[in-house]
C-alpha positions as CSV (number, residue, x, y, z in Angstrom):
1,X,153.0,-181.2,166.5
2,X,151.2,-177.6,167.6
3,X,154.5,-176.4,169.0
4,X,156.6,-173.7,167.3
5,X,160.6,-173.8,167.0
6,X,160.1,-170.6,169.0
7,X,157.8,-171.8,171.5
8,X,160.5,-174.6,172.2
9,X,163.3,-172.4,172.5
10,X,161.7,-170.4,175.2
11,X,161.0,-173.6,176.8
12,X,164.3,-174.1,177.0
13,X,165.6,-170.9,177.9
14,X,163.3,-171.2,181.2
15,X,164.5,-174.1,182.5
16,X,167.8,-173.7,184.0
17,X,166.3,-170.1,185.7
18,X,164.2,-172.6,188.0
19,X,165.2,-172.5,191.4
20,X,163.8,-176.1,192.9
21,X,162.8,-178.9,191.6
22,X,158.9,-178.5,192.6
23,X,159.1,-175.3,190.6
24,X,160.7,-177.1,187.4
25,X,157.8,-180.0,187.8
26,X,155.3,-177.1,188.0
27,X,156.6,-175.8,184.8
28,X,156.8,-178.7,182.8
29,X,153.0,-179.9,184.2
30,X,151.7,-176.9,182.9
31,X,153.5,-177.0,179.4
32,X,152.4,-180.5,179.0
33,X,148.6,-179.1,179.7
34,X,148.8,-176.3,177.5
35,X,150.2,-178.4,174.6
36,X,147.2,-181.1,175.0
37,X,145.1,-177.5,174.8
38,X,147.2,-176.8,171.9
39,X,146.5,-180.2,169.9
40,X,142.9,-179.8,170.4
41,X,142.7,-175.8,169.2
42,X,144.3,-177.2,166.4
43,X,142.7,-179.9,166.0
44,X,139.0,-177.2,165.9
45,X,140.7,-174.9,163.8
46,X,141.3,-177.8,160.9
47,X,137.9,-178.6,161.1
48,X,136.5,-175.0,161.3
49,X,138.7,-174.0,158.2
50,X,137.8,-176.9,156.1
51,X,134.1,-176.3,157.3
52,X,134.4,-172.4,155.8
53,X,136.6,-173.1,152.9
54,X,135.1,-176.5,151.4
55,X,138.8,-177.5,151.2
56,X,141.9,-178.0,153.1
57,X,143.9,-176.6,151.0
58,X,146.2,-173.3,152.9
59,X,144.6,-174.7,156.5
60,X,147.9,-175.9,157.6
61,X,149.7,-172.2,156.5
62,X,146.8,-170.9,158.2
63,X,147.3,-172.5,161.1
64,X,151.3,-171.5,161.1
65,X,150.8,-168.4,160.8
66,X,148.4,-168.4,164.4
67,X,150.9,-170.4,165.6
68,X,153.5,-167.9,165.1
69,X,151.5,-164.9,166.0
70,X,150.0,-166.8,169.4
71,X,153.2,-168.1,170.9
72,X,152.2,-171.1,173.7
73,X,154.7,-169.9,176.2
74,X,156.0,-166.4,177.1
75,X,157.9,-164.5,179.9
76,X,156.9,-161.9,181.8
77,X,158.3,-158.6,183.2
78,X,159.5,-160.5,186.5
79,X,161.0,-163.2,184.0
80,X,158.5,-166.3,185.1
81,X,157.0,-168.4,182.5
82,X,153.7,-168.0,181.1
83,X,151.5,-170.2,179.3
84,X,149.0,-169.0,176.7
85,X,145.7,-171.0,178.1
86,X,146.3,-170.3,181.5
87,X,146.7,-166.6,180.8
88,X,143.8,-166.3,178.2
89,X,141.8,-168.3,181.2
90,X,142.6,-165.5,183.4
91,X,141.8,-162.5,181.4
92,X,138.4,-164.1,180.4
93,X,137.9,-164.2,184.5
94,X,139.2,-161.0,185.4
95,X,137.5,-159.3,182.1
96,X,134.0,-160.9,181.7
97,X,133.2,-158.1,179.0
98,X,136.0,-158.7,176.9
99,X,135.3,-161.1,174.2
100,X,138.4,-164.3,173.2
101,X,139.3,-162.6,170.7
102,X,140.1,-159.1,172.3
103,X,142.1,-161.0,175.2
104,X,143.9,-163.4,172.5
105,X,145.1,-160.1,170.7
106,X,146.1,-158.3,174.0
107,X,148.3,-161.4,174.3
108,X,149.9,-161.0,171.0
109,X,150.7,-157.7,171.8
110,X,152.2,-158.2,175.1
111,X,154.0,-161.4,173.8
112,X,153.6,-162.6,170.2
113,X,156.1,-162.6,167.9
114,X,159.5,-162.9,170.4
């Protein structure tokens, strides 16, 4: 599936820091939403990369290596969970001039690669 070892492990991690049980079902609602997200970004980028490259041969590396450089989940400074769509869907709103890819690379900066 579109979900990273690493990705799972911080999954994991922010579970037991949940204090109530309609914070833990808020969690795992919004993981389950940004996974579906996840399936169907990958889902566009196999067909956008055998569209450019005639081929699927490499996609799935490709596709890795955004994976691992775009992690789905992430905490922030006050150690709550945050989820890659959601944020990216909240930059776009609170930056209207700043393009997907600028607001996908600010969030590689702030979390990729933990």
């Amino acid at each position: 599936g579109p979900q990273t070892e690493g990705d799972a492990k911080r999954a994991a991690q922010i579970m037991p820091s949940l204090k109530n049980e309609a914070e833990a079902n808020e969690f795992i609602s919004g993981y389950m939403l940004n996974m579906k997200q996840r399936e169907i970004e990958q889902s566009r980028f196999i067909n956008d990369y055998e569209s450019k490259n005639d081929s699927l041969k490499g996609a799935r590396k490709s596709w890795n290596d955004y994976m691992d450089s775009t992690p789905l989940i992430a905490t922030n400074k006050e150690g709550l969970p945050v989820f890659f769509y959601d944020w990216v869907n909240d930059a776009q709103k609170a930056n209207p001039g700043m393009g997907r890819d600028q607001i996908i690379e600010k969030w590689r900066t702030l979390y990729g690669g933990r």
